[in-house]
N, C-alpha and C positions, 0 to 999 in steps of 0.2 A: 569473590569477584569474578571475574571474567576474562582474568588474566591477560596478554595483550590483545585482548580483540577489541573491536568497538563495539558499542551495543548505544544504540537509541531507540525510545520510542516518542512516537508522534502520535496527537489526537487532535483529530477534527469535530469539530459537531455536522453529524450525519444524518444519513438514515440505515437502518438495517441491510448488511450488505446480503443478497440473496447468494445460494451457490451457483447460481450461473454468472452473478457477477466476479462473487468470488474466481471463477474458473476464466473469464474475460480479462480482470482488471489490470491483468501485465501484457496482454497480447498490446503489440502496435494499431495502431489505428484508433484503440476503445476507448470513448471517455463516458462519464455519467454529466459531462457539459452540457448545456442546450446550443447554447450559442459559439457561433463560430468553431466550426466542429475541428475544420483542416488543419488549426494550427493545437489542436489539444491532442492527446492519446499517445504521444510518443517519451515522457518522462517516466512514468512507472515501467515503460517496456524496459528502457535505456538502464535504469536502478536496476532490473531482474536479470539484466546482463549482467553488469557487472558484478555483483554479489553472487550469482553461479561462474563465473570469472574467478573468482577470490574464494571458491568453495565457502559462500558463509548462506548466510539465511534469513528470511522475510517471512514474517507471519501476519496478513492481515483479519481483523477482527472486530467484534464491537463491543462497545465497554457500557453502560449506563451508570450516571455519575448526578447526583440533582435530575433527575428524571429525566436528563437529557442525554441523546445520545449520540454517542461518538463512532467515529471510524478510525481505525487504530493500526498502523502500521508499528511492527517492533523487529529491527534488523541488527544482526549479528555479523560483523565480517573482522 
């Protein structure tokens, strides 16, 4: 197990995250939203604090699952 730490992962149905998204997706400001941009971009920053706060860890990624695919957060704190 994973002894006391917490561990979850989350899946969305996506698209392929590119490595420059990859390198954007925790900065403030960045969303892959269209609409209404001002109030998007600051939750993943906000999560990548605190878990570098809590020395733990965030790996985003993609999974294909039924041909469809995911974008995959899996955090360890």
């Amino acid at each position: 197990g994973h002894g006391d730490k917490l561990y979850m992962k989350i899946k969305n149905p996506g698209s392929i995250v590119t490595p420059e998204q990859r390198e954007n997706f925790f900065k403030f400001g960045y969303t892959t939203k269209s609409q209404d941009k001002k109030s998007h971009g600051m939750g993943l920053a906000r999560l990548r604090d605190i878990i570098n706060a809590n020395h733990g860890m965030i790996i985003l990624s993609n999974e294909t699952e039924n041909e469809i695919i995911y974008v995959v957060f899996e955090l360890e704190v």
